[in-house]
PDB file of N, H, CA, C and O in Angstrom:
ATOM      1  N   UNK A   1       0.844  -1.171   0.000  1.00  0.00           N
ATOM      2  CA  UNK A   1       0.000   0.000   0.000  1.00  0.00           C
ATOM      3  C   UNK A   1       0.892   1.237   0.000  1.00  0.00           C
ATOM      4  O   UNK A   1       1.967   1.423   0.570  1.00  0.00           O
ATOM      5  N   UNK A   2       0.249   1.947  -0.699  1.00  0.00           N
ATOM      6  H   UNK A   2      -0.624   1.796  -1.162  1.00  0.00           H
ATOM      7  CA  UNK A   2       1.450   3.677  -1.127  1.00  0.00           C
ATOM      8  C   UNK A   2       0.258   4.754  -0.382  1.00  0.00           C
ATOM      9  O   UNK A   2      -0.888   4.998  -0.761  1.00  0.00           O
ATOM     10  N   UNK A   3       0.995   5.263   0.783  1.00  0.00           N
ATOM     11  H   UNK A   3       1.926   5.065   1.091  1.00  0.00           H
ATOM     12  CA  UNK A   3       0.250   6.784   0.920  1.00  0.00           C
ATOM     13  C   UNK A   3       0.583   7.680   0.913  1.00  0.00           C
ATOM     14  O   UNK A   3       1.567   7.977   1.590  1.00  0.00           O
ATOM     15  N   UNK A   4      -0.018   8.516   0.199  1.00  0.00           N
ATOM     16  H   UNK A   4      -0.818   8.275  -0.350  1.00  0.00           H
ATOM     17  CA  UNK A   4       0.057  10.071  -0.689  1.00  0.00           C
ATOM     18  C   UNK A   4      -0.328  11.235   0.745  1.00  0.00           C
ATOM     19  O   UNK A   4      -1.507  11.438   1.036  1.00  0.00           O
ATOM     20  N   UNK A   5       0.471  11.710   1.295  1.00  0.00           N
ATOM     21  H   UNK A   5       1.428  11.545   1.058  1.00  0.00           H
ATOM     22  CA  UNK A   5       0.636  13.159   1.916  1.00  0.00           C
ATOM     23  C   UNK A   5       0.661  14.536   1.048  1.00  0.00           C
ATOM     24  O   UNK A   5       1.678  15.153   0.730  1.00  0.00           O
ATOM     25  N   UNK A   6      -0.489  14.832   0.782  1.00  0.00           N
ATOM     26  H   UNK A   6      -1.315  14.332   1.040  1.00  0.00           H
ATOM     27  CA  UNK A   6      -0.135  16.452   0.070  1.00  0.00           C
ATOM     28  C   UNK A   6      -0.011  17.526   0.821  1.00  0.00           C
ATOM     29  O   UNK A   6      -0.703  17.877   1.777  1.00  0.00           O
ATOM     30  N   UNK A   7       1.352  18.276   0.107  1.00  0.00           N
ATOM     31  H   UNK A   7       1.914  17.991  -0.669  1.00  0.00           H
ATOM     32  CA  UNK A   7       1.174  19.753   0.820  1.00  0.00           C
ATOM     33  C   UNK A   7       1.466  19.802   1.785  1.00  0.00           C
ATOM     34  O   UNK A   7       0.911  20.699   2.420  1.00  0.00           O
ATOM     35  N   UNK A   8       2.610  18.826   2.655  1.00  0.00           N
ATOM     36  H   UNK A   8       3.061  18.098   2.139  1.00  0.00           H
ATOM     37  CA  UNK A   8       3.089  18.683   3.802  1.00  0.00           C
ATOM     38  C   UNK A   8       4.209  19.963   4.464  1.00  0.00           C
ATOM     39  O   UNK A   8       4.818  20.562   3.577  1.00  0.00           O
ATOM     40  N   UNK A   9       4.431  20.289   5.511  1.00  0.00           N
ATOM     41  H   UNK A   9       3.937  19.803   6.231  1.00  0.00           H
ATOM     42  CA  UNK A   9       5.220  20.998   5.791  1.00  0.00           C
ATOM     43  C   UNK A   9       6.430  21.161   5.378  1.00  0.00           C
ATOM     44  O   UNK A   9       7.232  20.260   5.623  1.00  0.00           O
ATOM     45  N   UNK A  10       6.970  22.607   4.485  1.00  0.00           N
ATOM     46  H   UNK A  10       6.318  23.338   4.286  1.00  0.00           H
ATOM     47  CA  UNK A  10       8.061  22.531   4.251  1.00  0.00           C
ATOM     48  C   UNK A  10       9.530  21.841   4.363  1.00  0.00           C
ATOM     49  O   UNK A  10      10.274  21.412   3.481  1.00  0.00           O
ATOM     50  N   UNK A  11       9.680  21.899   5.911  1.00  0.00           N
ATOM     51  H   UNK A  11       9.076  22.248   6.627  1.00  0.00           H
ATOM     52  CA  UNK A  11      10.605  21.284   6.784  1.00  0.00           C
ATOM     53  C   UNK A  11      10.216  19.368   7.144  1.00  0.00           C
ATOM     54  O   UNK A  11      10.679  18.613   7.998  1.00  0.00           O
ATOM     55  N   UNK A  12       9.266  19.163   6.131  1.00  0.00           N
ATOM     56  H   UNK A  12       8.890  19.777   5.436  1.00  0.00           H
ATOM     57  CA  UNK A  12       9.329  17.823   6.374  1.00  0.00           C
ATOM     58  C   UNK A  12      10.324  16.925   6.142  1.00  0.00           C
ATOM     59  O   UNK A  12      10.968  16.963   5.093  1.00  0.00           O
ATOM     60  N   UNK A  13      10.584  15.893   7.235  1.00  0.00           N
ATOM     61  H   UNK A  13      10.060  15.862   8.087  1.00  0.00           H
ATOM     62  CA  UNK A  13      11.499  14.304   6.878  1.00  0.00           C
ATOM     63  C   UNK A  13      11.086  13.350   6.924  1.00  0.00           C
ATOM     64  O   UNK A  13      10.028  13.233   7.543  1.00  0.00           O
ATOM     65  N   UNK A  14      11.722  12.113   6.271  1.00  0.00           N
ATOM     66  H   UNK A  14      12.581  12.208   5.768  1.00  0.00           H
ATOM     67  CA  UNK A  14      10.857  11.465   6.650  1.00  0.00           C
ATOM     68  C   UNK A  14      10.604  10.285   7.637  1.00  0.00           C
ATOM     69  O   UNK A  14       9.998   9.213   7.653  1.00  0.00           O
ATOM     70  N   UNK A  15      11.398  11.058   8.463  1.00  0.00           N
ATOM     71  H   UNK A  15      11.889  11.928   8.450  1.00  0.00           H
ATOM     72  CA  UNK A  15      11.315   9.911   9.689  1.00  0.00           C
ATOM     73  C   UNK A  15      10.099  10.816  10.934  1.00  0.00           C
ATOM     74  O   UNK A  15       9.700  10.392  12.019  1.00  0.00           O
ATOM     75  N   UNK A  16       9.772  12.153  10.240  1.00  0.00           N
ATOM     76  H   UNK A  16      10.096  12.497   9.358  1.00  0.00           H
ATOM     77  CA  UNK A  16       8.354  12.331  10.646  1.00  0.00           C
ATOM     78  C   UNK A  16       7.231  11.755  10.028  1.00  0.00           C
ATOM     79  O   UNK A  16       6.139  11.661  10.587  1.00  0.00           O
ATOM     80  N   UNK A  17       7.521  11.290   8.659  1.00  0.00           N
ATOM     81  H   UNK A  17       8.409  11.367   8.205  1.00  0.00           H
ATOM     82  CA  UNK A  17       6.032  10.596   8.174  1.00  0.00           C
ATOM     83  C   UNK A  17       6.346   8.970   8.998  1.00  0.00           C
ATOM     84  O   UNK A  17       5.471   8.221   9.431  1.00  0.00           O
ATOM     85  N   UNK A  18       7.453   8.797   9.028  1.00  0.00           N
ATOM     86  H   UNK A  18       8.164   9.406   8.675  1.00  0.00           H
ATOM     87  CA  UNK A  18       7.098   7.559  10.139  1.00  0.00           C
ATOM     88  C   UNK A  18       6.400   7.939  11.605  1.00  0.00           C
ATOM     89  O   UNK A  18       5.672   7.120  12.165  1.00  0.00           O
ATOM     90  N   UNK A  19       6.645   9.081  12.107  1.00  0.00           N
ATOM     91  H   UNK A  19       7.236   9.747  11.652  1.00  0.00           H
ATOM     92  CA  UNK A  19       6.256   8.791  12.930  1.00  0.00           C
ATOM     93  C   UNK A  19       4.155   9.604  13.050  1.00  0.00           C
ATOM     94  O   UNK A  19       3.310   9.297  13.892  1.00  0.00           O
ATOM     95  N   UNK A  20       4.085  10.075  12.499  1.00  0.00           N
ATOM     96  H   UNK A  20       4.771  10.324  11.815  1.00  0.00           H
ATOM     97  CA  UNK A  20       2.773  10.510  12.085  1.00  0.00           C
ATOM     98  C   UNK A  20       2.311   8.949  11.431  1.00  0.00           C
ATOM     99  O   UNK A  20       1.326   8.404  11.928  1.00  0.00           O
ATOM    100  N   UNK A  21       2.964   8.352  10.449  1.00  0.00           N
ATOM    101  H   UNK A  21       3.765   8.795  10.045  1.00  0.00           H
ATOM    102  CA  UNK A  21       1.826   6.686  10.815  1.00  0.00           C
ATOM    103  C   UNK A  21       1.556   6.234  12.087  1.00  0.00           C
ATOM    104  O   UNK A  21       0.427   5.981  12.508  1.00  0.00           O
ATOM    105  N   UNK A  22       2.754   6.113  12.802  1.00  0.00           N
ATOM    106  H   UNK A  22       3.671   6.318  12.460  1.00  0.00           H
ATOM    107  CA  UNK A  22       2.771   5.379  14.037  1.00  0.00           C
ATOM    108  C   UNK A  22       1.643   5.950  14.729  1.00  0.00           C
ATOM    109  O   UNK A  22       0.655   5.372  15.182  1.00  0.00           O
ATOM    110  N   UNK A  23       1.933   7.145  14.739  1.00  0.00           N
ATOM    111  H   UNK A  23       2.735   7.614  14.371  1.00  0.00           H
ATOM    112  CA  UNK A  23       0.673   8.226  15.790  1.00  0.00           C
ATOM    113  C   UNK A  23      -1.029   7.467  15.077  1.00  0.00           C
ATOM    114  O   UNK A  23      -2.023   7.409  15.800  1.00  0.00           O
ATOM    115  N   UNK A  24      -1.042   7.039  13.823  1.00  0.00           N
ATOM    116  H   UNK A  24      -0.234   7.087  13.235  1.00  0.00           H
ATOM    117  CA  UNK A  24      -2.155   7.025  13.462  1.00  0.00           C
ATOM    118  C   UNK A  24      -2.447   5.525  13.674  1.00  0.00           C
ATOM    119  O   UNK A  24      -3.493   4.956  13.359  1.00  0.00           O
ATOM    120  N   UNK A  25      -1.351   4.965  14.261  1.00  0.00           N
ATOM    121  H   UNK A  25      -0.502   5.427  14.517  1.00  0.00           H
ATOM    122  CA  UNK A  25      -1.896   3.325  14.133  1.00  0.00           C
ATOM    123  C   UNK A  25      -1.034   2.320  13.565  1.00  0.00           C
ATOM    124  O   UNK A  25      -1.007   1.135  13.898  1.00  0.00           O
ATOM    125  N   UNK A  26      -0.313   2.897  12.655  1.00  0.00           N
ATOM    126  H   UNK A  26      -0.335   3.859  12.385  1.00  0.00           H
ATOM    127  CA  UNK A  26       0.586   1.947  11.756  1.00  0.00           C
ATOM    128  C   UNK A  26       1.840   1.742  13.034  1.00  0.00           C
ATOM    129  O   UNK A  26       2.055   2.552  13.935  1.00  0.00           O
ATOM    130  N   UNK A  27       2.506   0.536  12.827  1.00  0.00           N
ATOM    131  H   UNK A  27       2.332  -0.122  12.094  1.00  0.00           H
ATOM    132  CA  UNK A  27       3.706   0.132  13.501  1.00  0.00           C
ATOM    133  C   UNK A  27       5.100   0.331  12.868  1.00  0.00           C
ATOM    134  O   UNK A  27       5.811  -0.541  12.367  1.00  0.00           O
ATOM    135  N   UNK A  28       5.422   2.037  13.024  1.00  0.00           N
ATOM    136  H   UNK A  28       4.845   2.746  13.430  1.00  0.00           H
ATOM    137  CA  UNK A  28       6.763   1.792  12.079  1.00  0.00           C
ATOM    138  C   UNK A  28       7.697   1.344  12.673  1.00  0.00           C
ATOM    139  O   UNK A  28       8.615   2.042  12.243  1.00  0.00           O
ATOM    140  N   UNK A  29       8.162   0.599  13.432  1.00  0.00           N
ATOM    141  H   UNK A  29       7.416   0.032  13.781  1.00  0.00           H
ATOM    142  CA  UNK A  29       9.067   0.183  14.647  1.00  0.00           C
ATOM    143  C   UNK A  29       8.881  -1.606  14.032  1.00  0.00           C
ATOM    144  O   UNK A  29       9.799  -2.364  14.347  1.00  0.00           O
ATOM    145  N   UNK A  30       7.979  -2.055  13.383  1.00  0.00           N
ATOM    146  H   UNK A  30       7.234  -1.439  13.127  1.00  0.00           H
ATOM    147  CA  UNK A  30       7.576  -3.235  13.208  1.00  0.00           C
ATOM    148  C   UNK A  30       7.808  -3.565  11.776  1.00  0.00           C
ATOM    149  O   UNK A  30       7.403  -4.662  11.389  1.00  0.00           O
ATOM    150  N   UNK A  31       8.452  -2.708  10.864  1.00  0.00           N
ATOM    151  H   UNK A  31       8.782  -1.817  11.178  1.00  0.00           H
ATOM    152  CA  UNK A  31       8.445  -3.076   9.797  1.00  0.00           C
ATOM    153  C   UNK A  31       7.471  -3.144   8.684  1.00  0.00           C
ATOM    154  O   UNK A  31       7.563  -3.726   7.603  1.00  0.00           O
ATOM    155  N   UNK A  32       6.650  -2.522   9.113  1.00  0.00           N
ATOM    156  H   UNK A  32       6.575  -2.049   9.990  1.00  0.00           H
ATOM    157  CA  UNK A  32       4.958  -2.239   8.247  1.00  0.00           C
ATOM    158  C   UNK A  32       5.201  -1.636   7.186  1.00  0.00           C
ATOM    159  O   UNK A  32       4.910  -2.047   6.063  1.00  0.00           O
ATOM    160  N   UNK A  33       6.174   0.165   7.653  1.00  0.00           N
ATOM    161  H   UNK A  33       6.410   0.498   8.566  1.00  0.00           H
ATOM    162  CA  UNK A  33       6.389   1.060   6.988  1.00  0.00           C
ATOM    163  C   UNK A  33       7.694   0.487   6.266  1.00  0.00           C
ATOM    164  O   UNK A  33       8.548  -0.132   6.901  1.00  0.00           O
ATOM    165  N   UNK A  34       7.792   0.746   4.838  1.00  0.00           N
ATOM    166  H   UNK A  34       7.099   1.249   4.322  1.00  0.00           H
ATOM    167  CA  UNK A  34       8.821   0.451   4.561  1.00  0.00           C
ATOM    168  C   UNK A  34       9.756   1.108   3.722  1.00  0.00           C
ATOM    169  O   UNK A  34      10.876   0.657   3.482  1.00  0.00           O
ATOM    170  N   UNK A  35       9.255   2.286   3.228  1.00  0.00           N
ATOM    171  H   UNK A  35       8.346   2.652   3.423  1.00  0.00           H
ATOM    172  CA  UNK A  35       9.871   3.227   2.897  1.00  0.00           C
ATOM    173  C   UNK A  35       9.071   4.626   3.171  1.00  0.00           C
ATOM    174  O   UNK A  35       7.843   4.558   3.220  1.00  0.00           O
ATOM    175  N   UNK A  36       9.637   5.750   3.333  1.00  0.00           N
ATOM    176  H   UNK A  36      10.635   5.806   3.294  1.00  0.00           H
ATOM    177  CA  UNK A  36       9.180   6.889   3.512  1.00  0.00           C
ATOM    178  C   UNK A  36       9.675   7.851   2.436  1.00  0.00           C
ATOM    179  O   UNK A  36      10.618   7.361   1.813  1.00  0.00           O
ATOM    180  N   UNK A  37       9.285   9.216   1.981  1.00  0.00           N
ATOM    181  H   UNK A  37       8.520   9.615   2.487  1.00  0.00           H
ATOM    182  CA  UNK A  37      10.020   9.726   1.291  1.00  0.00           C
ATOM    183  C   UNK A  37       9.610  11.252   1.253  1.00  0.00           C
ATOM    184  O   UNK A  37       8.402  11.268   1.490  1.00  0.00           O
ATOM    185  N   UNK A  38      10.090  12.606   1.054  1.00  0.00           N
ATOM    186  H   UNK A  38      11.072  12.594   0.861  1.00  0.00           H
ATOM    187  CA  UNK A  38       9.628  13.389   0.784  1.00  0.00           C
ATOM    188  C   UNK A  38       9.969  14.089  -0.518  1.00  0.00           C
ATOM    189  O   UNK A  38      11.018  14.506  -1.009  1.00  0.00           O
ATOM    190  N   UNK A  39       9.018  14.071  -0.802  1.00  0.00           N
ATOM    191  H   UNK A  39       8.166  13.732  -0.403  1.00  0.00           H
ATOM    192  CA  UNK A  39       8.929  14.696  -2.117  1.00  0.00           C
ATOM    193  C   UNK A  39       9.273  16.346  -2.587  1.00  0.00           C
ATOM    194  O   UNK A  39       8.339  16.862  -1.973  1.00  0.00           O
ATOM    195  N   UNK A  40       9.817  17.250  -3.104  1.00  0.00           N
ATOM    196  H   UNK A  40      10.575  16.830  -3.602  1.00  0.00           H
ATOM    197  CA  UNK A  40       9.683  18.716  -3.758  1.00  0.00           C
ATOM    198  C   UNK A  40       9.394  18.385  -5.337  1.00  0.00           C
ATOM    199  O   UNK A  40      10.055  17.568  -5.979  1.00  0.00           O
ATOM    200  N   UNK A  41       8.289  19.160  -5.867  1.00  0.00           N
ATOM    201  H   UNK A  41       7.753  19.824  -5.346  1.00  0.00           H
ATOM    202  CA  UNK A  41       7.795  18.921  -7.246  1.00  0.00           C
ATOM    203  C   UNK A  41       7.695  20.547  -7.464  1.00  0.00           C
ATOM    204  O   UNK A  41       7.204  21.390  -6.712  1.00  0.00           O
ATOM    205  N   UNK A  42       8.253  20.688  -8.602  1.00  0.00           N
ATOM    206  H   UNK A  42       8.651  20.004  -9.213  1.00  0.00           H
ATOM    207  CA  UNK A  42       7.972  22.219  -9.118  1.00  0.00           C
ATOM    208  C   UNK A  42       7.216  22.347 -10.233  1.00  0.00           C
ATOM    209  O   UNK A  42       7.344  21.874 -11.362  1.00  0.00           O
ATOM    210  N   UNK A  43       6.400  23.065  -9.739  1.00  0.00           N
ATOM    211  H   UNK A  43       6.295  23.449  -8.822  1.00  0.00           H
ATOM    212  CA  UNK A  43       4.761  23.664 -11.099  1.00  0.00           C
ATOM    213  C   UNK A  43       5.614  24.198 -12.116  1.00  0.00           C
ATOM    214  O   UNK A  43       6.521  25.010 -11.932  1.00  0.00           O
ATOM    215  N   UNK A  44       5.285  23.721 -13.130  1.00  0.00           N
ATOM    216  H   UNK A  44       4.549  23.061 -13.280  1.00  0.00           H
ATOM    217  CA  UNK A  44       6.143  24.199 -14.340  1.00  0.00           C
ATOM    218  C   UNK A  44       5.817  25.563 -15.062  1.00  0.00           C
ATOM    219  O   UNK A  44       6.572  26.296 -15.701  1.00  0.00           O
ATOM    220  N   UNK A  45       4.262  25.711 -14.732  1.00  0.00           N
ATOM    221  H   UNK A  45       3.649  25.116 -14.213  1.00  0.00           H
ATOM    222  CA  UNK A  45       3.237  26.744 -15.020  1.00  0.00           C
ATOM    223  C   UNK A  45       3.725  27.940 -14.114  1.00  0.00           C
ATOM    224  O   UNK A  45       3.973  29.003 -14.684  1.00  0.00           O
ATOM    225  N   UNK A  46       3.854  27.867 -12.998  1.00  0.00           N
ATOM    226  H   UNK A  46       3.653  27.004 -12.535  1.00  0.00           H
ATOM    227  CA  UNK A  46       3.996  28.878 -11.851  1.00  0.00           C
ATOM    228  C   UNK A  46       5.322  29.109 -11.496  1.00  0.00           C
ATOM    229  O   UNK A  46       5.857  30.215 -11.420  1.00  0.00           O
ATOM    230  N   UNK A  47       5.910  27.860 -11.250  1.00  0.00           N
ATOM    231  H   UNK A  47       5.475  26.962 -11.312  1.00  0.00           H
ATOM    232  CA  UNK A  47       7.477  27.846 -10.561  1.00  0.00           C
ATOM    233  C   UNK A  47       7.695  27.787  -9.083  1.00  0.00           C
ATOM    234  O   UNK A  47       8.716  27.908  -8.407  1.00  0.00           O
ATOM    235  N   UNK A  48       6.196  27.522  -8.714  1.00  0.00           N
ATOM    236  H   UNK A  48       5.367  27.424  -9.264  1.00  0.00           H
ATOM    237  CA  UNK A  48       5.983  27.064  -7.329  1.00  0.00           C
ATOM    238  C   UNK A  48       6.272  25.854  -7.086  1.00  0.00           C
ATOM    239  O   UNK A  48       6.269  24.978  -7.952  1.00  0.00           O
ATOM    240  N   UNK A  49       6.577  25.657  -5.784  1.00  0.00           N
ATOM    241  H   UNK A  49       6.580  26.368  -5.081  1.00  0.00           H
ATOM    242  CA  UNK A  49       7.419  24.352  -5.437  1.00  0.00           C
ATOM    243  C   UNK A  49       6.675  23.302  -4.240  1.00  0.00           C
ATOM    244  O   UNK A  49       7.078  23.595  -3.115  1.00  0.00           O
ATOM    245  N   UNK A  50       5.979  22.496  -4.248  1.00  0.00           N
ATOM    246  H   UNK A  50       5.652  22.258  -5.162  1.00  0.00           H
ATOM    247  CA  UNK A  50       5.193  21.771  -3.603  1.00  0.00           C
ATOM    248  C   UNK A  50       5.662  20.360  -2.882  1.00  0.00           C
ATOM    249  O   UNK A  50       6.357  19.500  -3.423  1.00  0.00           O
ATOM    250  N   UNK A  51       5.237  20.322  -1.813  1.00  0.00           N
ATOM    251  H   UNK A  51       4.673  21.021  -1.374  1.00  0.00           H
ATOM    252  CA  UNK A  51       5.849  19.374  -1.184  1.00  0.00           C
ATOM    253  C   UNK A  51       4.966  18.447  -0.509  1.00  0.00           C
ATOM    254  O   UNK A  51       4.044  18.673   0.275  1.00  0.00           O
ATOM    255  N   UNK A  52       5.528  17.118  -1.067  1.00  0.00           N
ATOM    256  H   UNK A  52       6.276  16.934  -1.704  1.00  0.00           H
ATOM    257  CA  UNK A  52       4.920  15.885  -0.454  1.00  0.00           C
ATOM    258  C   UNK A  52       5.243  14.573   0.046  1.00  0.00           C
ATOM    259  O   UNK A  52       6.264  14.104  -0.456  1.00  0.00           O
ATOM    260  N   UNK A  53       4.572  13.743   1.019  1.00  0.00           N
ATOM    261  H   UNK A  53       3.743  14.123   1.427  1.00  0.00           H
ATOM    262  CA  UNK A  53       5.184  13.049   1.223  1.00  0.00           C
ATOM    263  C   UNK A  53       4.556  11.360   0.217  1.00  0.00           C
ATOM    264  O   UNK A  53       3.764  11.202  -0.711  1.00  0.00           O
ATOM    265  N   UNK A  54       5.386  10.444   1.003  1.00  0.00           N
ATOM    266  H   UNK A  54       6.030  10.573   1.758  1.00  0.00           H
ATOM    267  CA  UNK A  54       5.357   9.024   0.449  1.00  0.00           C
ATOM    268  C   UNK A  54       5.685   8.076   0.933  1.00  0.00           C
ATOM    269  O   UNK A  54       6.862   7.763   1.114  1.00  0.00           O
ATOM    270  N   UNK A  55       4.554   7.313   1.296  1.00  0.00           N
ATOM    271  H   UNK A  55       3.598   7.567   1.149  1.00  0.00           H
ATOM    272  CA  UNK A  55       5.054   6.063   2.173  1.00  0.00           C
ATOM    273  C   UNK A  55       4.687   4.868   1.692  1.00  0.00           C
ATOM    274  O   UNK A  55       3.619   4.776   1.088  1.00  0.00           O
ATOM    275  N   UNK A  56       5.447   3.841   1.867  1.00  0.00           N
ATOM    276  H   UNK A  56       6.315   3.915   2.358  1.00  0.00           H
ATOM    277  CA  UNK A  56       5.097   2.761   1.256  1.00  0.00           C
ATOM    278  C   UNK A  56       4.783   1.559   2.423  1.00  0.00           C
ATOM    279  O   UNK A  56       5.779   1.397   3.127  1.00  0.00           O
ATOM    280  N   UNK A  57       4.179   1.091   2.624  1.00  0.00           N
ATOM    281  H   UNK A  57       3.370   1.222   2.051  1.00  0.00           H
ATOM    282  CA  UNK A  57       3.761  -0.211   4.091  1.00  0.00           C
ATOM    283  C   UNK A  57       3.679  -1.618   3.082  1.00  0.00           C
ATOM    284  O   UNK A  57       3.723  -1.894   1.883  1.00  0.00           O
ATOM    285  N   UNK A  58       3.593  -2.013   3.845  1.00  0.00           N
ATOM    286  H   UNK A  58       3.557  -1.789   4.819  1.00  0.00           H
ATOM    287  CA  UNK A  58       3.689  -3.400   3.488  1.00  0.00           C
ATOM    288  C   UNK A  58       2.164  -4.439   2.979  1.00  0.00           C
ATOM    289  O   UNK A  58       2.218  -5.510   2.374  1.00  0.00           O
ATOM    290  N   UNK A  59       1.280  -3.935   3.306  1.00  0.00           N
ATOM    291  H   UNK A  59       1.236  -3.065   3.798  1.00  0.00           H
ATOM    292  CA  UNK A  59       0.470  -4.504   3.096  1.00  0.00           C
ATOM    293  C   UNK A  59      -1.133  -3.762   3.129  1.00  0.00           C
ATOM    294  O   UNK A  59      -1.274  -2.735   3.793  1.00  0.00           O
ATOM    295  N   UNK A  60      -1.753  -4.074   2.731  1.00  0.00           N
ATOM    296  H   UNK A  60      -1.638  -4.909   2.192  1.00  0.00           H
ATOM    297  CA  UNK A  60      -3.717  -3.332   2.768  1.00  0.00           C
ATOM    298  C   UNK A  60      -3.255  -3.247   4.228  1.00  0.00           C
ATOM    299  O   UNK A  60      -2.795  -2.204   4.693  1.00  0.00           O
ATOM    300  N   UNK A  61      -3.414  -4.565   5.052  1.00  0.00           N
ATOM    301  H   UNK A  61      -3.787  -5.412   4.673  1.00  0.00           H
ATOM    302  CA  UNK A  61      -3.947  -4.028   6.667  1.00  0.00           C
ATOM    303  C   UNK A  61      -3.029  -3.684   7.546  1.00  0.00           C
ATOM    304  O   UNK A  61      -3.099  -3.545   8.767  1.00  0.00           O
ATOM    305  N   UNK A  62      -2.014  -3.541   6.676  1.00  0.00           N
ATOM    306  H   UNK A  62      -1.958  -3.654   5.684  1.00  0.00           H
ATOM    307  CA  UNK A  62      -1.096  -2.730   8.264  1.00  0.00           C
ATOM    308  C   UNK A  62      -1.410  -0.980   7.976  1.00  0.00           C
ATOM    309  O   UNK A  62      -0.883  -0.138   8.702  1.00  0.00           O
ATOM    310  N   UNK A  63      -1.950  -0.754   7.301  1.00  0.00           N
ATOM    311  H   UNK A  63      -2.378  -1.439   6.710  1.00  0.00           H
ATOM    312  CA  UNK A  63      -2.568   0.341   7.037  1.00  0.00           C
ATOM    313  C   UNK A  63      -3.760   1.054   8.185  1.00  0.00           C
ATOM    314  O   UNK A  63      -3.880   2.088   8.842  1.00  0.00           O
ATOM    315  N   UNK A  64      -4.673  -0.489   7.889  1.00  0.00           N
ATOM    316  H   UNK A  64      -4.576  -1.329   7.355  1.00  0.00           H
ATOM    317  CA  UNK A  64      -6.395  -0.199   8.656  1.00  0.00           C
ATOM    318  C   UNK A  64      -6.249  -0.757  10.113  1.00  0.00           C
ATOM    319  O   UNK A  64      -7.268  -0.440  10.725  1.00  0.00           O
ATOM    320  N   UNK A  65      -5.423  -1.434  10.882  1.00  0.00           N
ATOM    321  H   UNK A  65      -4.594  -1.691  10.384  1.00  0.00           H
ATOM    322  CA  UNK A  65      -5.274  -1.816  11.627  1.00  0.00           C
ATOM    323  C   UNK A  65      -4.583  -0.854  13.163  1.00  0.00           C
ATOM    324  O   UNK A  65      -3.442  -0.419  13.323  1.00  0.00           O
ATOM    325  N   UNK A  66      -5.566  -0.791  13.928  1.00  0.00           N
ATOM    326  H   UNK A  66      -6.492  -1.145  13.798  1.00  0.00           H
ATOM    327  CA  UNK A  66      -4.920   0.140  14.995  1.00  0.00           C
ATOM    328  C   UNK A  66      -3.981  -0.545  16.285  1.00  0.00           C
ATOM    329  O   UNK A  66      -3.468   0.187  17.131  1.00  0.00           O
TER     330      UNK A  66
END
């Protein structure tokens, strides 16, 4: 399972999107989470610079599972 963070805080890392799963339920300490990532994408139109994150878990229910 891949989850999409838009528009995350500038100063994001991503061993805060690990821990914002954890806060939500996911076990990143357990190997669920298995990659994290943050993203900068620049609007080609504007030249604005947007930031997001990316996580990858291991499975549908380590997702839904509290």
């Amino acid at each position: 399972m891949i989850l999409f963070f838009k528009d995350i805080p500038v100063n994001s890392r991503p061993n805060e999107l690990y821990s914002l799963i954890a806060s939500a339920g996911g076990e990143a300490d357990s190997g669920e989470v298995l990659k994290a990532e943050v993203m900068v994408i620049r609007d080609k139109t504007t030249n604005a610079l947007e930031h997001h994150g990316l996580a990858m878990l291991d499975s549908e229910q380590s997702a839904s599972e509290p």
